[in-house]
mmCIF file of the N, C-alpha and C atoms, coordinates in Angstrom:
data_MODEL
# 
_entry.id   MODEL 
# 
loop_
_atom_site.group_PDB 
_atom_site.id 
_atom_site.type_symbol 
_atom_site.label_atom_id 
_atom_site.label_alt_id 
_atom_site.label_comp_id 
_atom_site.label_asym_id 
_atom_site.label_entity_id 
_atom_site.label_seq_id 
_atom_site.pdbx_PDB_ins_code 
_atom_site.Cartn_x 
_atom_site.Cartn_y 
_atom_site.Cartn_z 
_atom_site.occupancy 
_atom_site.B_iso_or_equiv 
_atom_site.pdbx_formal_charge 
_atom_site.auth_seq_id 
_atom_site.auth_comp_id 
_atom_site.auth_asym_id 
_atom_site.auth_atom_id 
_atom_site.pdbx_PDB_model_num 
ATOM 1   N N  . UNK A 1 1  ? 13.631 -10.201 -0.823  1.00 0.00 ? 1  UNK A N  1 
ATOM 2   C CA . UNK A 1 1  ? 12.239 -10.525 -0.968  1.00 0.00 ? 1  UNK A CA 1 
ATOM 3   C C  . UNK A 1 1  ? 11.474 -9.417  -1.667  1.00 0.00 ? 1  UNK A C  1 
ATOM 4   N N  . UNK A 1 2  ? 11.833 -8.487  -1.509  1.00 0.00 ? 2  UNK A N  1 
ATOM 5   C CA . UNK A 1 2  ? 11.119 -7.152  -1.863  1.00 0.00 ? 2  UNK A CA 1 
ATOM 6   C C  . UNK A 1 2  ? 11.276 -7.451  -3.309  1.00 0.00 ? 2  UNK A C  1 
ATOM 7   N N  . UNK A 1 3  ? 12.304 -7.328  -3.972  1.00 0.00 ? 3  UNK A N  1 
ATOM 8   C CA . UNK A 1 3  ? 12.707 -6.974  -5.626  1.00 0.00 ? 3  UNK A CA 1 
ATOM 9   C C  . UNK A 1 3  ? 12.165 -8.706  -6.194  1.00 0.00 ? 3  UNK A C  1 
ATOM 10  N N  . UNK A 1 4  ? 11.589 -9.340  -5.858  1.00 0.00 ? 4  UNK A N  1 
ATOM 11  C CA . UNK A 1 4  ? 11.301 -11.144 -6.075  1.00 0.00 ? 4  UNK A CA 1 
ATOM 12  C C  . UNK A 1 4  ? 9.755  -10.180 -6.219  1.00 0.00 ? 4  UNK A C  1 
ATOM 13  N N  . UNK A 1 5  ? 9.258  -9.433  -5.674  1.00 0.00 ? 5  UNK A N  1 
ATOM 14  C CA . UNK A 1 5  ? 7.786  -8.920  -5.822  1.00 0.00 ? 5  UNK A CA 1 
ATOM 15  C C  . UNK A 1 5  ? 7.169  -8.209  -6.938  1.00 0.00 ? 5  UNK A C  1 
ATOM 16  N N  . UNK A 1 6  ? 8.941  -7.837  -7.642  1.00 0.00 ? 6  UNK A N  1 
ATOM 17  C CA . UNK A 1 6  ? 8.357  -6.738  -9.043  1.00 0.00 ? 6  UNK A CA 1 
ATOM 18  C C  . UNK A 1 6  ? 7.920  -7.673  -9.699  1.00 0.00 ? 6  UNK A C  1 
ATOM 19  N N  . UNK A 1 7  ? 8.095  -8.723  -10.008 1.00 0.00 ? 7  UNK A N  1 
ATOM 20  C CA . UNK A 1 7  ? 8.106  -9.591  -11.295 1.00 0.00 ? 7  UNK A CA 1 
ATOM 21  C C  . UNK A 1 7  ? 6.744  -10.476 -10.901 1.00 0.00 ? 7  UNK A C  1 
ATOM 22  N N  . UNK A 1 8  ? 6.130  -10.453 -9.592  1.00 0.00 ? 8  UNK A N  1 
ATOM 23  C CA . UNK A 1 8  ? 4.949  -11.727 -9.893  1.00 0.00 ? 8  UNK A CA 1 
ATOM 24  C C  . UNK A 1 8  ? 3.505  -10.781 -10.167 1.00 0.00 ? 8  UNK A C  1 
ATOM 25  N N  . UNK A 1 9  ? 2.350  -11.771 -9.439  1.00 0.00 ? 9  UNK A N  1 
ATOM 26  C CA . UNK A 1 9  ? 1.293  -11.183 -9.615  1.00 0.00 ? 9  UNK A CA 1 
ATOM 27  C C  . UNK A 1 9  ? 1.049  -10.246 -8.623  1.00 0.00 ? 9  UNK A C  1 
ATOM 28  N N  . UNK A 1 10 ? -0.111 -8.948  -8.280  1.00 0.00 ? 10 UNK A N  1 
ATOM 29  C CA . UNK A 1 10 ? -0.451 -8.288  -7.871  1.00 0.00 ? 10 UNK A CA 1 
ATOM 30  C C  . UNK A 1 10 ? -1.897 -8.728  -6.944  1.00 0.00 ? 10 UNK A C  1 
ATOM 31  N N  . UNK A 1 11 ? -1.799 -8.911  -5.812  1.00 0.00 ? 11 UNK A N  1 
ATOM 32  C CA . UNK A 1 11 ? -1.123 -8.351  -4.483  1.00 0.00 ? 11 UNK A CA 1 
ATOM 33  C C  . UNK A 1 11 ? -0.799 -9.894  -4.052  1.00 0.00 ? 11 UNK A C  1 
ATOM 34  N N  . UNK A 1 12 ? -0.849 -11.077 -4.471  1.00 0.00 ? 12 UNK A N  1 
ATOM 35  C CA . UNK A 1 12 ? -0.700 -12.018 -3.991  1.00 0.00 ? 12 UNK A CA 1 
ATOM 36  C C  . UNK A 1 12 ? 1.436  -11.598 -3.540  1.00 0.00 ? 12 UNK A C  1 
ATOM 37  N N  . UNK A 1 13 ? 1.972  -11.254 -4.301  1.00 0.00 ? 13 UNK A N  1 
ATOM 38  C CA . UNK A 1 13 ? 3.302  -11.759 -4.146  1.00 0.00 ? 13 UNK A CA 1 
ATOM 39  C C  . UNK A 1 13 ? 3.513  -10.810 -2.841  1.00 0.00 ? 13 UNK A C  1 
ATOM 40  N N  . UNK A 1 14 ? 3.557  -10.017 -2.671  1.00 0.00 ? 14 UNK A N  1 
ATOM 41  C CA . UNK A 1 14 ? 3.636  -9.067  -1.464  1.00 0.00 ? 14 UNK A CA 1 
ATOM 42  C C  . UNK A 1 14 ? 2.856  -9.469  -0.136  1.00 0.00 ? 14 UNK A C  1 
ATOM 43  N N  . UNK A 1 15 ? 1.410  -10.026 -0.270  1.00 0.00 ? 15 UNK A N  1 
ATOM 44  C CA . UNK A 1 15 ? 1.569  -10.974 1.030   1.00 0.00 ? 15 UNK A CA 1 
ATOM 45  C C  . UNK A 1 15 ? 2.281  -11.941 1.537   1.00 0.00 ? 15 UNK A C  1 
ATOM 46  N N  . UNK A 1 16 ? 2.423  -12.537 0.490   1.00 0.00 ? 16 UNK A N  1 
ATOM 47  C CA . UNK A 1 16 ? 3.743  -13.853 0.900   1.00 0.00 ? 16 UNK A CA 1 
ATOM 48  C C  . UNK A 1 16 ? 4.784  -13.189 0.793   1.00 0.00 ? 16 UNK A C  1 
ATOM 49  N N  . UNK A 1 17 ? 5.055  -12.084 0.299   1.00 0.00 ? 17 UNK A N  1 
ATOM 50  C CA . UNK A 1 17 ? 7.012  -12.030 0.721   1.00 0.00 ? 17 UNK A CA 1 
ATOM 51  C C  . UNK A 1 17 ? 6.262  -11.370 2.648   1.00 0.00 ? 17 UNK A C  1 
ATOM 52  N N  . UNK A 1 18 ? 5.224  -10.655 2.682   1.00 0.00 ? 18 UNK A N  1 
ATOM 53  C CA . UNK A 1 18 ? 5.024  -9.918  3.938   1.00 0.00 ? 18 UNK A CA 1 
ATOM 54  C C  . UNK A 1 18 ? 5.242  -10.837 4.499   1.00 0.00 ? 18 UNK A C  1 
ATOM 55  N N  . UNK A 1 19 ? 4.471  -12.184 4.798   1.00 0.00 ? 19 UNK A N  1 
ATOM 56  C CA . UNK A 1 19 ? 3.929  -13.350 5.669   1.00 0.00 ? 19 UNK A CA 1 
ATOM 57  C C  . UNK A 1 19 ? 5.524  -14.067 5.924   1.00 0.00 ? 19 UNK A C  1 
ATOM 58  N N  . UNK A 1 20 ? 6.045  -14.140 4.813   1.00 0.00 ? 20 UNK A N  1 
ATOM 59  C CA . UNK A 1 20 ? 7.939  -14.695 5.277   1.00 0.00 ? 20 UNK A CA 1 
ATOM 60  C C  . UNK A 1 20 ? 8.378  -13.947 6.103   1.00 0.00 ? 20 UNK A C  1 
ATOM 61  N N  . UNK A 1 21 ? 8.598  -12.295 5.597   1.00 0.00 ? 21 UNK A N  1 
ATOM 62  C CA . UNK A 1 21 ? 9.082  -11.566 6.872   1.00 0.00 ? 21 UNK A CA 1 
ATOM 63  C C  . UNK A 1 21 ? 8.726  -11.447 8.128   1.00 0.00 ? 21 UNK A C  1 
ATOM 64  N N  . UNK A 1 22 ? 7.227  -12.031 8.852   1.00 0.00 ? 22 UNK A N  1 
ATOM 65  C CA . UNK A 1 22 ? 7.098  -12.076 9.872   1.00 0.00 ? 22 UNK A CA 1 
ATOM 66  C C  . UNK A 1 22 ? 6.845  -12.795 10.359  1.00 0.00 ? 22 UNK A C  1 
ATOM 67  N N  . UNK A 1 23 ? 6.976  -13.967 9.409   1.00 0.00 ? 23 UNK A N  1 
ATOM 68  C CA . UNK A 1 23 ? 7.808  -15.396 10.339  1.00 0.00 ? 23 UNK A CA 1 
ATOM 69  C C  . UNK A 1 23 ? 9.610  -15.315 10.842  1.00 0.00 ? 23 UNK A C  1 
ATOM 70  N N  . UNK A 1 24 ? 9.908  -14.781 10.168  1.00 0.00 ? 24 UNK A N  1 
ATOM 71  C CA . UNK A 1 24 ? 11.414 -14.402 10.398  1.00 0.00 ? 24 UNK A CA 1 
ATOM 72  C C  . UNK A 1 24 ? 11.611 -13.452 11.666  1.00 0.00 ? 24 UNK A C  1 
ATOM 73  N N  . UNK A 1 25 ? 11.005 -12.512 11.337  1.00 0.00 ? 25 UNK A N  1 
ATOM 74  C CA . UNK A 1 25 ? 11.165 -11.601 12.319  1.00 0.00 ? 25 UNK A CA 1 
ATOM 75  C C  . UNK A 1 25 ? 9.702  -11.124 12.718  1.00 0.00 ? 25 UNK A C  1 
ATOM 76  N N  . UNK A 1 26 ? 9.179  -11.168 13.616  1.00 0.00 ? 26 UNK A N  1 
ATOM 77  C CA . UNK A 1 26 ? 6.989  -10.656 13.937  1.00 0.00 ? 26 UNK A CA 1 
ATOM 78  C C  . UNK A 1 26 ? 7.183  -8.846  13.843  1.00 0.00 ? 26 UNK A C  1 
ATOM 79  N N  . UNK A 1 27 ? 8.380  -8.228  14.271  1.00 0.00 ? 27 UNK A N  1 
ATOM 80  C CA . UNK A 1 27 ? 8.083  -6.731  14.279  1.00 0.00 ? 27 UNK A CA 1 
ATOM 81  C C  . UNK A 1 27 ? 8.776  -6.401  12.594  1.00 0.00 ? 27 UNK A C  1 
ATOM 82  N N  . UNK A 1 28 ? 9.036  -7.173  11.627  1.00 0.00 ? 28 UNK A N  1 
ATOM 83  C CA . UNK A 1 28 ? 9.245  -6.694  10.138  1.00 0.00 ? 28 UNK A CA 1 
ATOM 84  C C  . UNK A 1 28 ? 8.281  -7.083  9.226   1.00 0.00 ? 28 UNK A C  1 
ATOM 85  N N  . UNK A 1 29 ? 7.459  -5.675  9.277   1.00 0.00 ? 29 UNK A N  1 
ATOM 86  C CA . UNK A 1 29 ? 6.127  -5.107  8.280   1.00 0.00 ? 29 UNK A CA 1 
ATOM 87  C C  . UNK A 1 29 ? 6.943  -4.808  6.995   1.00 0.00 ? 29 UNK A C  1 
ATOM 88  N N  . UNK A 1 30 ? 6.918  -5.267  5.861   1.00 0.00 ? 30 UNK A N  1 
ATOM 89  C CA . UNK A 1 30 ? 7.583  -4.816  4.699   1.00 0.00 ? 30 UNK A CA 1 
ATOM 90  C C  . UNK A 1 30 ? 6.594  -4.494  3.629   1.00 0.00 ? 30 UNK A C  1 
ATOM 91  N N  . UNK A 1 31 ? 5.018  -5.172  3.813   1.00 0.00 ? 31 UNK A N  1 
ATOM 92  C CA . UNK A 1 31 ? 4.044  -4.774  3.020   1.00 0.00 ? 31 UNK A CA 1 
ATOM 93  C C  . UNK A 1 31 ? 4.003  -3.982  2.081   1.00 0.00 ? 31 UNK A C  1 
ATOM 94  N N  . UNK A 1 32 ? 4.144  -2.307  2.696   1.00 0.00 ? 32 UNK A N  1 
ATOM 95  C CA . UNK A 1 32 ? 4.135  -1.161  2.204   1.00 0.00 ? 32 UNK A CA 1 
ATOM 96  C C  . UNK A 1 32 ? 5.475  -1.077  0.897   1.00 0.00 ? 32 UNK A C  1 
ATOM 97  N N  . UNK A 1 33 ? 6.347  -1.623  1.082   1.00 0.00 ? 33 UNK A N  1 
ATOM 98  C CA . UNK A 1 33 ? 7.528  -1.827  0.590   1.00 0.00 ? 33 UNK A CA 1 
ATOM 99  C C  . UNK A 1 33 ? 7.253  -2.598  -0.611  1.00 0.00 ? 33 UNK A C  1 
ATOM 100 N N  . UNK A 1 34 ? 6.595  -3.840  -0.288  1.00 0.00 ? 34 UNK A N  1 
ATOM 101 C CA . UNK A 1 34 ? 6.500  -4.687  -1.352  1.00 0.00 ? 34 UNK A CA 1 
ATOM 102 C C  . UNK A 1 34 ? 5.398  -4.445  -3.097  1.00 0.00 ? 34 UNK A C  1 
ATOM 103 N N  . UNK A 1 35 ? 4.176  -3.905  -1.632  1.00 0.00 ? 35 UNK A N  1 
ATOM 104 C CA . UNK A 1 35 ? 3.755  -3.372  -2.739  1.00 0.00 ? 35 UNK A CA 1 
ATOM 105 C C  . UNK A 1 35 ? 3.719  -2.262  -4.026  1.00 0.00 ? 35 UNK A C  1 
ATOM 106 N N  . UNK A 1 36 ? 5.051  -1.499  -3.204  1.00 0.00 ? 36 UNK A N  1 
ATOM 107 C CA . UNK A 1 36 ? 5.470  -0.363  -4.274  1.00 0.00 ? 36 UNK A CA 1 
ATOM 108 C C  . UNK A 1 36 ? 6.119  -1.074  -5.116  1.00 0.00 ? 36 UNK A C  1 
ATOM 109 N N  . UNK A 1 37 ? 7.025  -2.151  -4.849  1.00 0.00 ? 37 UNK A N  1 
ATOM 110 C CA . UNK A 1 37 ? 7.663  -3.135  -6.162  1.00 0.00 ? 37 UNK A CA 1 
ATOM 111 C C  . UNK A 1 37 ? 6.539  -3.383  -6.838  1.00 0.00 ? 37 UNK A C  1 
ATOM 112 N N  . UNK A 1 38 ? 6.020  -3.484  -6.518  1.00 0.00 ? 38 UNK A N  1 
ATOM 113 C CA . UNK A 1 38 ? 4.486  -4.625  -7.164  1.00 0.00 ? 38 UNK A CA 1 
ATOM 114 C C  . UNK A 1 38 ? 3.872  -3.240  -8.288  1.00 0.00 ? 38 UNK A C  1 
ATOM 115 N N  . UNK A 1 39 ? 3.632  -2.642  -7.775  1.00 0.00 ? 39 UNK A N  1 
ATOM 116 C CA . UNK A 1 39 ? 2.891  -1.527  -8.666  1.00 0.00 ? 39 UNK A CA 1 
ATOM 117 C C  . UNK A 1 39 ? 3.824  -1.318  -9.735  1.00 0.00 ? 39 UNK A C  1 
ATOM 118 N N  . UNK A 1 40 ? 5.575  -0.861  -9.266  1.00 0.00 ? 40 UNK A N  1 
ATOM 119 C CA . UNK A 1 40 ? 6.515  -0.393  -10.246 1.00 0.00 ? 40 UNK A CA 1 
ATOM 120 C C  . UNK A 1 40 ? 6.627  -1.332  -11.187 1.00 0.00 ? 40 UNK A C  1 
ATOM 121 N N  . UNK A 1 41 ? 6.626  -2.902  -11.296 1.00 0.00 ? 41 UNK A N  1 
ATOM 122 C CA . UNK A 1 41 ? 6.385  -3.736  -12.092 1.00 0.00 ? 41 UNK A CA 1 
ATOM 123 C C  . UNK A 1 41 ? 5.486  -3.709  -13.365 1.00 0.00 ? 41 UNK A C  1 
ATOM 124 N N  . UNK A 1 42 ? 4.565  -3.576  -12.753 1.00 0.00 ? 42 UNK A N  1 
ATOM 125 C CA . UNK A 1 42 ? 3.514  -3.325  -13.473 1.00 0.00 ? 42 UNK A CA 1 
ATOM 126 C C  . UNK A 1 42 ? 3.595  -2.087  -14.329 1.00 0.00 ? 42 UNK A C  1 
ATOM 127 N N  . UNK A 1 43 ? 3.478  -1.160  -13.978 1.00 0.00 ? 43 UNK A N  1 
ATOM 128 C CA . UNK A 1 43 ? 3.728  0.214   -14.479 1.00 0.00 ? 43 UNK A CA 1 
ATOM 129 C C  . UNK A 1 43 ? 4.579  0.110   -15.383 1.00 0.00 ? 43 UNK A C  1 
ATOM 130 N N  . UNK A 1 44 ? 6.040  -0.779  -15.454 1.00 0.00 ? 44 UNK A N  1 
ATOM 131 C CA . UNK A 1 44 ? 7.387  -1.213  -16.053 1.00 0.00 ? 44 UNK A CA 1 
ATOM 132 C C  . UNK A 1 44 ? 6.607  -2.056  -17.352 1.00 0.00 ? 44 UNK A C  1 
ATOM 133 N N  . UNK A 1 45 ? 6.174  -2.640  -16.890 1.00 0.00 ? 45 UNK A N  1 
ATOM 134 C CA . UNK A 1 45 ? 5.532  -3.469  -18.086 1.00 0.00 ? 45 UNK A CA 1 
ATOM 135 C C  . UNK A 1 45 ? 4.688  -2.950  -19.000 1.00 0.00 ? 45 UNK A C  1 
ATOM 136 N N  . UNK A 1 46 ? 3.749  -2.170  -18.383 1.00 0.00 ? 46 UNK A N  1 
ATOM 137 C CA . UNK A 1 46 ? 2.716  -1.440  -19.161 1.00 0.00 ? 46 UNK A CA 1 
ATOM 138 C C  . UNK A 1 46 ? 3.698  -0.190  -20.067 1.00 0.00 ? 46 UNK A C  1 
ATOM 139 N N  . UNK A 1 47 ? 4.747  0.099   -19.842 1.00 0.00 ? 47 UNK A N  1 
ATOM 140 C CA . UNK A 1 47 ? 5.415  0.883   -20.878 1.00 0.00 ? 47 UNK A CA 1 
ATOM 141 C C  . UNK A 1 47 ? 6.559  0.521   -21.732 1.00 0.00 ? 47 UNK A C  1 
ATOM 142 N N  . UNK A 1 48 ? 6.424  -0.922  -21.301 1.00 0.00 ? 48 UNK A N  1 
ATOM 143 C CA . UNK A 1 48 ? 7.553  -1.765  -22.133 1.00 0.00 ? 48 UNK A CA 1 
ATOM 144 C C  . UNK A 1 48 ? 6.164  -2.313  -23.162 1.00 0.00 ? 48 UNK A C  1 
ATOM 145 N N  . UNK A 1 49 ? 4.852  -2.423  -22.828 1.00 0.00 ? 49 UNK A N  1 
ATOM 146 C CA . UNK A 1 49 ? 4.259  -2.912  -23.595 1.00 0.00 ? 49 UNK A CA 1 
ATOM 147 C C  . UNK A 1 49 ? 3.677  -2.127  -24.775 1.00 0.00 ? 49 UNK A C  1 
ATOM 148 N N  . UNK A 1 50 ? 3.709  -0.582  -24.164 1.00 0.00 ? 50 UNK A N  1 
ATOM 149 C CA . UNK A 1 50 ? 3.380  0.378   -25.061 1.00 0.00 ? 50 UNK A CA 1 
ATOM 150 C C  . UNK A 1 50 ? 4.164  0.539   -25.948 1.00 0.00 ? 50 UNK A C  1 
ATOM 151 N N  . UNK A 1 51 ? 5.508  0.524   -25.603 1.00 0.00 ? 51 UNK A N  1 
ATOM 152 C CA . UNK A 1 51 ? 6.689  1.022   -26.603 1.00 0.00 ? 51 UNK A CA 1 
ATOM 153 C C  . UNK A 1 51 ? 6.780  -0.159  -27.602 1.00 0.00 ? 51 UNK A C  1 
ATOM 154 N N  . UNK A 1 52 ? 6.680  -1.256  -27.361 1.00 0.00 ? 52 UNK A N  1 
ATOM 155 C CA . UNK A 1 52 ? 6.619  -2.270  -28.229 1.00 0.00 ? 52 UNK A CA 1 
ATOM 156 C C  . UNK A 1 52 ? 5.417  -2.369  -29.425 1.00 0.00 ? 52 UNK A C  1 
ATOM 157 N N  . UNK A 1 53 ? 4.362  -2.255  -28.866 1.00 0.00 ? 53 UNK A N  1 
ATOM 158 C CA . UNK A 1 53 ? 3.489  -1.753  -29.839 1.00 0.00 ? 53 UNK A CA 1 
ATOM 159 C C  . UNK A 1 53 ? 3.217  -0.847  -30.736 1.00 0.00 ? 53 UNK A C  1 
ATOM 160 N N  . UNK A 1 54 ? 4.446  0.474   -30.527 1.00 0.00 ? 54 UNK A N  1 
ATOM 161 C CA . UNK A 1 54 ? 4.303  1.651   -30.959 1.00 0.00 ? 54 UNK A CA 1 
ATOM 162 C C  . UNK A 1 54 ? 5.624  1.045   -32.346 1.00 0.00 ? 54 UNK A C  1 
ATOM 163 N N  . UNK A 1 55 ? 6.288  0.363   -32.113 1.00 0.00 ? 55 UNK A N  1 
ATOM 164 C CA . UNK A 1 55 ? 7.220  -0.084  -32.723 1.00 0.00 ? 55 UNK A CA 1 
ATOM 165 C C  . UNK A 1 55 ? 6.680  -0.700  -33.767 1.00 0.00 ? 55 UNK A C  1 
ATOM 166 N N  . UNK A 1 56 ? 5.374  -1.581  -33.595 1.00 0.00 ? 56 UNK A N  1 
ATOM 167 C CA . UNK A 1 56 ? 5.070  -3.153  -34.528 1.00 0.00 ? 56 UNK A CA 1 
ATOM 168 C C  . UNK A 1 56 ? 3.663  -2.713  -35.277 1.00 0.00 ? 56 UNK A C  1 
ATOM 169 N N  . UNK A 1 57 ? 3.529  -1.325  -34.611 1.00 0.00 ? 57 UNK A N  1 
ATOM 170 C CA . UNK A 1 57 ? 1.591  -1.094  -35.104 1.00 0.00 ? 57 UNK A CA 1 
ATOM 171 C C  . UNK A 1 57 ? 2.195  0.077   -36.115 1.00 0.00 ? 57 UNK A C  1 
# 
């Protein structure tokens, strides 16, 4: 669930992977977890987007 979080939107995907995990289990908080995917995504993109531009401009 965690690595399903790099790739969507920001912060929606990390509540819902959170909200699965504690239907599954009520004491597994993964939040904190998810949202570091969530940021690294982003961050991933924003320098895949730079480098691409640096390429085409």
């Amino acid at each position: 669930m965690v690595g399903a979080t790099g790739l969507s939107a920001v912060p929606m995907a990390s509540r819902v992977a959170n909200e699965i995990a504690i239907k599954h289990d009520p004491t597994n908080h993964i939040l904190q977890y998810c949202m570091s995917s969530n940021i690294s995504g982003v961050i991933g993109s924003a320098v895949a987007a730079g480098v691409l531009i640096s390429f085409l401009g």
